[in-house]
VMD Tcl script that draws the C-alpha trace (Angstrom):
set ca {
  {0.00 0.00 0.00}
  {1.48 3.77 -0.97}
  {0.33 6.75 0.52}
  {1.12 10.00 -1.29}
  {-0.20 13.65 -0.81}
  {-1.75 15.15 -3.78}
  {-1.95 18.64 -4.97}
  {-5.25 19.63 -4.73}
  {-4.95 21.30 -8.23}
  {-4.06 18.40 -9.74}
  {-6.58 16.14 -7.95}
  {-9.52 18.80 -8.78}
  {-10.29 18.94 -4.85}
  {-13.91 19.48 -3.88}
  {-15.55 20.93 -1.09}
  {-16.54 18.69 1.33}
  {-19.85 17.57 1.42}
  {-21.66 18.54 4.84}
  {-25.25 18.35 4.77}
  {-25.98 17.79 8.19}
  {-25.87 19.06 11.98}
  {-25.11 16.30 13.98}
  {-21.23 15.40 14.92}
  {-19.03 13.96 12.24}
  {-17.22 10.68 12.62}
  {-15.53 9.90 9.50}
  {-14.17 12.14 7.08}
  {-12.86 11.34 3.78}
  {-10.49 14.24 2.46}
  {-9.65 14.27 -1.23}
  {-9.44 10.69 -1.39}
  {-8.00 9.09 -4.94}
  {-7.64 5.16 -5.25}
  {-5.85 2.99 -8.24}
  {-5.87 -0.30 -8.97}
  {-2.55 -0.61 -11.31}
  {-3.34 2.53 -14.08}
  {-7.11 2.03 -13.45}
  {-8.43 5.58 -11.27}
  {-11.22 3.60 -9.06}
  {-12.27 6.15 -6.47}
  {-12.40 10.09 -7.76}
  {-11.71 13.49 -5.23}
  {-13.50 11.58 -2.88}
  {-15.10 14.39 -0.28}
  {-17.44 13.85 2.23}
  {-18.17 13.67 6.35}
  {-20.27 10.79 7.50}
  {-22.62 12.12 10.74}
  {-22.52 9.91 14.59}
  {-24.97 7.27 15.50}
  {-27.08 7.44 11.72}
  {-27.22 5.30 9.24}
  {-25.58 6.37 5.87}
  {-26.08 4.72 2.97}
  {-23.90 4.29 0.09}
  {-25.55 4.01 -3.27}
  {-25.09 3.34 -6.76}
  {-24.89 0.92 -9.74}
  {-22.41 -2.07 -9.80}
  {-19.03 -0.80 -9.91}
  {-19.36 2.58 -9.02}
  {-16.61 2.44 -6.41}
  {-19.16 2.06 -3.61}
  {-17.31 -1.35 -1.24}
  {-13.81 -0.25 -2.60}
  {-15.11 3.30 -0.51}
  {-16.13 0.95 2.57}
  {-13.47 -1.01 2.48}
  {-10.98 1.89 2.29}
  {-12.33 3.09 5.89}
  {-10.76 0.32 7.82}
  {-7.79 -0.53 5.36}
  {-9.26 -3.73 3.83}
  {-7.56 -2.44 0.71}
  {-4.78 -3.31 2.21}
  {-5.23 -6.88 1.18}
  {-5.00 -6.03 -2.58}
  {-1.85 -5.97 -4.15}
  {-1.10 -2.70 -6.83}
  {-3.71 -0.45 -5.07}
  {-2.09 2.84 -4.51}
  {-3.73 5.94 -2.61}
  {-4.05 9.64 -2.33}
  {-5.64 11.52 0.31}
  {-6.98 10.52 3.44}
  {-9.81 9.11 5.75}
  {-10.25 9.98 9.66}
  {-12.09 8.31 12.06}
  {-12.02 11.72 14.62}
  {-8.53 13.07 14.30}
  {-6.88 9.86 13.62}
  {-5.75 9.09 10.40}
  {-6.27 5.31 8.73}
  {-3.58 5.48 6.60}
  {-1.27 6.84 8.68}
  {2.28 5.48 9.06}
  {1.70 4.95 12.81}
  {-1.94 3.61 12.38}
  {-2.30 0.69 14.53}
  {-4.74 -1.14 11.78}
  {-6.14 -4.18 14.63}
  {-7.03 -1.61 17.05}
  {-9.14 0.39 13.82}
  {-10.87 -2.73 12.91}
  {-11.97 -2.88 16.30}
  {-13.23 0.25 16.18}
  {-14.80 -0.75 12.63}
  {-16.77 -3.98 12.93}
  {-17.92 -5.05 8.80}
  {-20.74 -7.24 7.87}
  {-20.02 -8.47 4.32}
  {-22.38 -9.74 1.51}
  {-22.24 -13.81 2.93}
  {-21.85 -14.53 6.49}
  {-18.67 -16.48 8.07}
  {-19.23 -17.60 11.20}
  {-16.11 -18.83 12.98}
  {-15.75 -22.40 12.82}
  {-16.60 -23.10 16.38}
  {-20.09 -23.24 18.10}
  {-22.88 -20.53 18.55}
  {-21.76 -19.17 22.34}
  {-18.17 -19.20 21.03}
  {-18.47 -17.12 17.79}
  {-19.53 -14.26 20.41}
  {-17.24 -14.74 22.97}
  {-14.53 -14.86 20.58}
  {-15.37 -11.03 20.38}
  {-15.21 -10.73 24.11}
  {-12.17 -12.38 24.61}
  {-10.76 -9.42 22.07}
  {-11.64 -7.42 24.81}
  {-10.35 -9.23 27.91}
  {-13.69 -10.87 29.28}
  {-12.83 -14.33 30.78}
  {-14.68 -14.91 33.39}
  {-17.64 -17.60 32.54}
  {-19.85 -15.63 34.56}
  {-19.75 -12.65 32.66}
  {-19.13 -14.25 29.36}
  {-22.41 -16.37 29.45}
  {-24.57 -12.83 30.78}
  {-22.81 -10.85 27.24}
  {-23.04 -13.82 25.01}
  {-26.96 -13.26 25.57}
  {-26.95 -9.83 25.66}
  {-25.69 -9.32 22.04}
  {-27.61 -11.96 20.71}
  {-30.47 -10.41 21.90}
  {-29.01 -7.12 20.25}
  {-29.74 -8.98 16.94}
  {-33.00 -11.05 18.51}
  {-31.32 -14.31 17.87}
  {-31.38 -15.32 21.90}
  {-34.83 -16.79 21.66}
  {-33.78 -18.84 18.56}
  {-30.47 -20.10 19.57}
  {-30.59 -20.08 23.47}
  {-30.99 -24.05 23.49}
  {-28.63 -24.57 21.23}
  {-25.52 -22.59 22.07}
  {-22.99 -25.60 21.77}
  {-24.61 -26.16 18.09}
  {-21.96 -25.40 15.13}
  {-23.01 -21.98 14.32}
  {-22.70 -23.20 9.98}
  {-26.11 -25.08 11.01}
  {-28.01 -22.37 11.42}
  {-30.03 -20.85 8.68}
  {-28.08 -17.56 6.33}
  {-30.61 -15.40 7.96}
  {-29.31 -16.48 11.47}
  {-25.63 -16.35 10.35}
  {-25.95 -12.99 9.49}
  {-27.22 -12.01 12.57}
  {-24.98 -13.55 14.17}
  {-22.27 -12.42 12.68}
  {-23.46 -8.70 13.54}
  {-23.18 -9.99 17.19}
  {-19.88 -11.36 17.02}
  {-18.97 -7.87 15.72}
  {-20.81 -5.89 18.33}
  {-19.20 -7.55 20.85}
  {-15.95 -6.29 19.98}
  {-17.84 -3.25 21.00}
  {-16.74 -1.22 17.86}
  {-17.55 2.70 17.44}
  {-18.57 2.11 13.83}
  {-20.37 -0.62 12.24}
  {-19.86 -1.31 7.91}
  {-22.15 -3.46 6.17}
  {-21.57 -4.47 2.48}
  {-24.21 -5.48 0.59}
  {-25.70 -6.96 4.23}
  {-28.69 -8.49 3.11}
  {-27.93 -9.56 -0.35}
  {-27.91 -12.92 0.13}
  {-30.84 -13.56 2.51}
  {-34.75 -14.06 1.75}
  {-37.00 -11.49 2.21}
  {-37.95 -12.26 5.93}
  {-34.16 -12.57 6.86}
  {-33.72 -8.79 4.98}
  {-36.45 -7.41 6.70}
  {-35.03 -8.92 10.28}
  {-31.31 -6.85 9.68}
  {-32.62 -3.73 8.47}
  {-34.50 -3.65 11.64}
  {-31.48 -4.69 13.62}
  {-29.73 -1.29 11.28}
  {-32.56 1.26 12.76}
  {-32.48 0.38 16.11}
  {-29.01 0.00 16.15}
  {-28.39 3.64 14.39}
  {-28.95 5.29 17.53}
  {-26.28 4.57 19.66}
  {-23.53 3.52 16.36}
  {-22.78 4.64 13.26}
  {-23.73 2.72 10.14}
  {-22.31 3.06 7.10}
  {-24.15 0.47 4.47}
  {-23.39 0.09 1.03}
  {-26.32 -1.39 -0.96}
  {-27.79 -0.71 -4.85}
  {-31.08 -1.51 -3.81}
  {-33.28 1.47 -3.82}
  {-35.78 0.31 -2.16}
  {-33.73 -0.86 0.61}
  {-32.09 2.73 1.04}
  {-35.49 4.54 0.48}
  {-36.65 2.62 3.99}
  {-33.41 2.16 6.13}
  {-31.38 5.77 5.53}
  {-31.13 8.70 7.27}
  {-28.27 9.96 4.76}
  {-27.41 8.69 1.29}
  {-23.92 9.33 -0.84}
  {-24.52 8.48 -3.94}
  {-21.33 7.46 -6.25}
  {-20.77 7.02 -9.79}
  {-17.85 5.91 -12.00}
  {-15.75 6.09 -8.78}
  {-17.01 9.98 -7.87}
  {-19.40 10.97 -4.99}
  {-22.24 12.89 -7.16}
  {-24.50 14.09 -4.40}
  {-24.75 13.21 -0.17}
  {-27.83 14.56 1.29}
  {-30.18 13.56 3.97}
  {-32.48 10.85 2.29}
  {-36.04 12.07 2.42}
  {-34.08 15.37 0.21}
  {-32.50 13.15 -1.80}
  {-35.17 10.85 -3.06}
  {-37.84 13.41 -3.09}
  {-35.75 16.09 -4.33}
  {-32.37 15.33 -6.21}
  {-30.08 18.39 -7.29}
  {-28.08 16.43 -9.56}
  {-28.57 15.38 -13.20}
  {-26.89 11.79 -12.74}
  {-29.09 11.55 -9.57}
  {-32.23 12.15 -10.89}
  {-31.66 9.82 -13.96}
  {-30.39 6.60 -11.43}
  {-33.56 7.27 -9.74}
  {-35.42 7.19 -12.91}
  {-33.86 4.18 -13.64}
  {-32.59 5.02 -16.83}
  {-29.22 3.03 -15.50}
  {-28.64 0.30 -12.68}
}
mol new
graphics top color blue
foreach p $ca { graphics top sphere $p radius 0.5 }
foreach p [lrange $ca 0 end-1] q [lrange $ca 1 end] { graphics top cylinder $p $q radius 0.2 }
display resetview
């Protein structure tokens, strides 16, 4: 991974895209990814707001995960990726020189589009989390095991079956409790890619409940291309395409009012 500053007149720099009160959390500055020669993410600009839920949307390919992914160095994982810019989480930069990168996924628990439970039993996927955080005593391990799966109403489901291998239970279930498992690293921020692309209906409907109740004491930033999805889960949409953030706006404004050509057009419909 390189990290280079850019001259803002050669990047094109934007101003930062603001559109709310509340207190920021993460804030992208001028942020410029490539893959090899390819120029993925664009003058990337914006502030994502504390304990809401912010959606990132677009068509397939837009740059939206590679965004996500960015905030807690995933890209770190892919070889010839070179960026520009920054992103803080407060005041702290994540790619720093100095950035201790376990201690910011901590602080950065992801849901991705499949589950992956650990391949142990139900109790132990969660108090693998726990353990993170030094909690060894049985006691208090077996009270915070069900207390986050109640988080994600999985207790009543799973609560005579903790010693079960947790790849038995349904996707639905594994989703959820893979949202537990990250909770209980008790993380600042939570990411969710494509979260509920793989479940039915039902199991959808069950984690985008878990999102709104959850959005008021984390922050949620979920990447999706489902409109419908954003349209009933969002408090704040960024909408990206061809690797450029084209508008970020609370989302009752933003699907009842777009200011921007290419926003009113994916809307429309006229491209996915």
């Amino acid at each position: 991974m390189e990290t280079q500053e850019m001259d803002a007149k050669m990047t094109g720099k934007k101003e930062m895209a603001r559109p709310f009160e509340e207190e920021g959390i993460i804030r992208v500055d001028n942020l410029n990814l490539y893959a090899g020669k390819t120029h993925i993410l664009k003058n990337v600009n914006i502030e994502i707001p504390k304990n809401k839920l912010t959606v990132i949307l677009g068509p397939s390919g837009c740059g939206k995960t590679t965004l996500l992914k960015c905030m807690n160095r995933l890209t770190d994982l892919t070889p010839d990726i070179k960026v520009n810019g920054n992103i803080y989480i407060g005041d702290q930069p994540v790619f720093g020189s100095k950035t201790d990168i376990v201690a910011l996924r901590r602080k950065m628990g992801l849901l991705s589009q499949r589950p992956f439970p650990l391949p142990m039993n139900i109790y132990n996927n969660i108090a693998y989390g726990l353990k993170l955080r030094g909690k060894y005593n049985r006691a208090e391990l077996n009270d915070l095991v069900e207390y986050y799966l109640r988080q994600v109403n999985l207790w009543d489901e799973v609560k005579d079956r903790l010693r079960s291998p947790a790849v038995r239970l349904s996707i639905g279930q594994q989703q959820r409790l893979c949202l537990a498992r990250g909770l209980a690293v008790n993380p600042d921020i939570i990411l969710a890619d494509e979260p509920t692309s793989a479940l039915d209906p039902v199991s959808s409907e069950a984690i985008e409940k878990q999102f709104a109740a959850l959005s008021k004491d984390f922050t949620l930033v979920m990447v999706t291309h489902v409109l419908r999805q954003a349209r009933r889960i969002a408090d704040y949409v960024i909408f990206m395409y061809l690797g450029e953030v084209i508008e970020m706006r609370p989302a009752q404004e933003f699907f009842e009012d777009p200011r921007e050509e290419q926003t009113k057009k994916y809307l429309s419909g006229a491209f996915n």
